[in-house]
N, C-alpha and C positions, 0 to 999 in steps of 0.2 A: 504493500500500500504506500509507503513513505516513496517507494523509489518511482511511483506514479508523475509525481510535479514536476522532478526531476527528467525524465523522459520527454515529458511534455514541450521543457522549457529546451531542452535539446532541438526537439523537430521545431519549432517555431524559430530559432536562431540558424537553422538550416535553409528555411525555406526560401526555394529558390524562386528570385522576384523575376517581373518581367516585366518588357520594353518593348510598346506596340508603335506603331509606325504603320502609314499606308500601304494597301494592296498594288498592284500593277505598276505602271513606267515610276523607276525610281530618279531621282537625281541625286546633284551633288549633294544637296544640305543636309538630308537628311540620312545618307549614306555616311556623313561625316558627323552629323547626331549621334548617332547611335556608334560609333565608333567613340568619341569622345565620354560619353556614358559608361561604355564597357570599360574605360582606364579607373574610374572609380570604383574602391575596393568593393561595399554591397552591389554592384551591378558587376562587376567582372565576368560573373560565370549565368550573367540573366538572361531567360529567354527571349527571343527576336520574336515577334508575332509581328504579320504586316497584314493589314484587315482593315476595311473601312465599316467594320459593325459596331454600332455604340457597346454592343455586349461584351465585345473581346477591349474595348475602352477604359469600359466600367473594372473590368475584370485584370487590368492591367497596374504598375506600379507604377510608370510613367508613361506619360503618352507625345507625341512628337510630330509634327508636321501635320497632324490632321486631327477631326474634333470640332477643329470653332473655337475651341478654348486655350484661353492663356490665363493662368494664375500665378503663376511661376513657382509652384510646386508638383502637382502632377501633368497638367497639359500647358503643352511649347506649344501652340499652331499661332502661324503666324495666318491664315488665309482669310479672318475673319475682315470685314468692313470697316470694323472702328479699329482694327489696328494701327495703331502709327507707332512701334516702339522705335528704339535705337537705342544705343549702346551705353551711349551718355550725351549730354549733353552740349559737348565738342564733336558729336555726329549728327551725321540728317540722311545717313541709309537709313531705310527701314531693315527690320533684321527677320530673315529666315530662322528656321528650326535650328541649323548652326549656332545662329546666333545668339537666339536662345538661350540654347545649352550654354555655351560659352562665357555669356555672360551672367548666368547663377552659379556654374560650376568651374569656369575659369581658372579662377586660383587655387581652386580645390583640386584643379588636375598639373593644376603647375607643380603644388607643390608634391603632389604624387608623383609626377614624372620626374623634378629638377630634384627630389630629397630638400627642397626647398621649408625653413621652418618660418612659422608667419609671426615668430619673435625674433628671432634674429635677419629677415631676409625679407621684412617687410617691403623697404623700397624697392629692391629686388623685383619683387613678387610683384607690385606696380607695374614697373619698368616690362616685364613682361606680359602683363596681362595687356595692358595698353599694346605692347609692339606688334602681338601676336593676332590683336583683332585687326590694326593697323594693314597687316600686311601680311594677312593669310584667311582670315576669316570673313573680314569686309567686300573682300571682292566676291565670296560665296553668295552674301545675301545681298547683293546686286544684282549677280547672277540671275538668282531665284526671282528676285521680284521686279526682271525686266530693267533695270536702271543703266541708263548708256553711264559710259564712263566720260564722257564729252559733253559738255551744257548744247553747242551743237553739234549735234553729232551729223545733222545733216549739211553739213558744209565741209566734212571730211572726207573725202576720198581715198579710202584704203590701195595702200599698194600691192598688199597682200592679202590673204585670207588666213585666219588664224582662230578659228572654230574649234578647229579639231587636235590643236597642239594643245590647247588649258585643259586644267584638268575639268572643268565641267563639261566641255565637248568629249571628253574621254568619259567620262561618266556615263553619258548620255549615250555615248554609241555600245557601252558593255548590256543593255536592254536589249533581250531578246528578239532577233529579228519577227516582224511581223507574217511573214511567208512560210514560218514553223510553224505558225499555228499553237503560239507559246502555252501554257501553264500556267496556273499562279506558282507551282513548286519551279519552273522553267526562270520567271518572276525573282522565286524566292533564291537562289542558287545565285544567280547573275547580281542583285541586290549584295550579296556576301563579299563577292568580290570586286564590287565597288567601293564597298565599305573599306576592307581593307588597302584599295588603292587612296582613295582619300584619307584612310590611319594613318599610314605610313607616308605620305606627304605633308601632314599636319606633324607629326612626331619627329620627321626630320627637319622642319624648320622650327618646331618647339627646342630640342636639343642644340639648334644651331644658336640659337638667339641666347641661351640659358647657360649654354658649358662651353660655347666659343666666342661668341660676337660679345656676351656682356663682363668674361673673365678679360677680355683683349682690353680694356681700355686702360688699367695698371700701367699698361708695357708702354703705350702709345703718351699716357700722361706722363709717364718717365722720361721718352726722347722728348717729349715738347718741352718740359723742364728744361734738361741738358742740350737742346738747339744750340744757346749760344758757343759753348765749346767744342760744338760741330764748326760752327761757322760765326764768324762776327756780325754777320746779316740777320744770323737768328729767321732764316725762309728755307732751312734745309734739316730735318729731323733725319737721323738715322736710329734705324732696330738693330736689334743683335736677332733676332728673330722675326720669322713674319707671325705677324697678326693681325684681322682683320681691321684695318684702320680708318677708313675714309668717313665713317662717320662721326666718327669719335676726335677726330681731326676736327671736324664745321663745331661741334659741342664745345669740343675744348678750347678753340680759338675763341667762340663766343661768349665762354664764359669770365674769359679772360680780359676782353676787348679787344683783341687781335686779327677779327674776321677777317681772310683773305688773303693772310700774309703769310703761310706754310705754302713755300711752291711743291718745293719737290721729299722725295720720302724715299729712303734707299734702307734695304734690309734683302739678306738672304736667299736664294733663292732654292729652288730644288735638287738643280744641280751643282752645287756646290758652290755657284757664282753668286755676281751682285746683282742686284735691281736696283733702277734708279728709276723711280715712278712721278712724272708731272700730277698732282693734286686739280681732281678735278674741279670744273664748275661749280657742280651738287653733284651729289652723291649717285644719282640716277642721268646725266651729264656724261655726252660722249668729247666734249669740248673740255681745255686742261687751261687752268689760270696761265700759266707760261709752260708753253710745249720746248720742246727737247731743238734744238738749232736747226734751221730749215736742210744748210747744207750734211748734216750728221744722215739726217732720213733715211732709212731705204740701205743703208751701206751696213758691211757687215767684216768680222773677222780683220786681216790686215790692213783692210781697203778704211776702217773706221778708224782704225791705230794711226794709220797715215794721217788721216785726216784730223784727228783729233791729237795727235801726239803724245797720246797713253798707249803704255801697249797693254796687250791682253784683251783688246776688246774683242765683244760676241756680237751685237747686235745692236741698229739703231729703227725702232718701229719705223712704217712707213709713213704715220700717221702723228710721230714725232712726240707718242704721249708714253712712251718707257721702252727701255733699252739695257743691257746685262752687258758685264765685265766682270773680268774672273775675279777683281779682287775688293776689298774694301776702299782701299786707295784710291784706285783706279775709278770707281762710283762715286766717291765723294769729291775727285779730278772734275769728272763729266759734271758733277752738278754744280760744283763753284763756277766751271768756265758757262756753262747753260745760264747762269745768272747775269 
């Protein structure tokens, strides 16, 4: 009798929850819902149910993309009429089922994913949550609710077509052709492996942002300190390593009051050699504040040595925005005379 309550409280602590989500053509958002969900430790191991019957709704733990409702505890849909959400208040998407999720559980998969703790790693934890809707999650719920990326978009003239290279045209085309005469389980399979191609696009730019791009800025705040004993100009940093740098470059200059005065940026490269990188524009800027010397261009090996009176050089881009030399020297040569 005593071991009664105890059994009880077992199976209920067991009980395996679940994660309903719409029947038929799936997309990205909710393929990346429900992936996002599954990184949270009581959903990890929850059922996928994809059904438009209020039954299997009711009957569910969370529900996602569909419903009509949003509470921001069991139902995420965003399709209803009076919805207007967004993220905060420095946005004006409206936000998909992505979004949703993202933004109740957000931090709560940062810090499950980074080991991230929200007493030591608060700002952190910010810093991420922001970058991550910024510039992985934001473009989903565009996607989803139709929103060009252009105020006009009808005055652009694409040179290309690039549908089917994002991952939501990739999404879209893993749905069951319509000429098999699909299944919902045909449906449910394809859904699976959406899921995980949007996981795993979300988790490599989550760990890229959290264990590389936000540990990199130490290194980069270090050579901008040490500039002057690079150079008397103080517009030439060097690394002893590479790490991600160009944006923590425009931060750090501006935090400083320095905007626009780091040209160039030389650190190691793969092969053993140097880099000497012109600092761009902005960060998304194929244009460099001071590019590399017109006549250097395009030249490579002896033909650059000659020309530049360094030896060991490897390469001067065509485009005059970074160029490699085998040695430290020899990089920090090219970027005083480039000045």
């Amino acid at each position: 009798m005593t071991a009664q309550p105890e059994l009880k409280k077992r199976n209920m602590s067991t009980k395996i929850l679940q994660i309903c989500t719409h029947s038929g053509t799936f997309h990205a958002d909710e393929t990346l819902a429900v992936f996002m969900l599954k990184l949270l430790g009581r959903f990890s191991n929850a059922k996928v149910v994809r059904s438009r019957k209020p039954a299997d709704w009711e009957a569910s733990d969370i529900v996602v993309d569909v419903s009509g409702k949003y509470d921001g505890k069991k139902f995420f849909d965003h399709h209803q009429r009076e919805f207007t959400g967004t993220f905060n208040d420095q946005y004006k998407t409206k936000l998909s089922s992505a979004g949703l999720v993202f933004k109740h559980f957000g931090k709560e998969i940062i810090c499950s994913v980074l080991g991230f703790s929200t007493e030591k790693n608060a700002k952190d934890i910010d810093f991420v949550y922001d970058r991550v809707y910024k510039d992985f999650v934001e473009a989903i719920d565009a996607n989803d609710n139709g929103i060009n990326k252009y105020a006009n978009q009808n005055d652009l003239i694409p040179k290309f077509h690039d549908r089917n290279f994002s991952l939501a045209g990739t999404v879209a085309n893993l749905n069951p052709s319509w000429d098999s005469d699909p299944t919902d389980a045909d449906f449910d399979a394809q859904f699976q492996v959406a899921s995980q191609l949007m996981g795993k696009a979300f988790m490599q730019f989550l760990n890229y942002i959290g264990k590389s791009f936000l540990p990199a800025k130490q290194y980069v705040q270090k050579a901008f300190d040490e500039r002057f004993s690079v150079d008397k100009s103080g517009k030439i940093i060097l690394m002893n390593r590479y790490v991600p740098w160009k944006e923590h470059i425009y931060n750090i200059e501006k935090s400083n009051n320095v905007e626009g005065q780091i040209l160039y940026v030389l650190f190691p490269d793969s092969n053993s050699n140097w880099r000497i990188t012109a600092v761009p524009v902005s960060a998304s800027s194929f244009d460099s504040r001071k590019k590399l010397p017109a006549e250097w261009r395009g030249l490579r090996d002896q033909a650059l040595s000659d020309k530049t009176g360094i030896p060991n050089c490897v390469f001067i881009h065509a485009a005059g925005f970074t160029g490699g030399v085998e040695s430290k020297e020899g990089a920090l040569k090219l970027a005083k005379l480039s000045l």
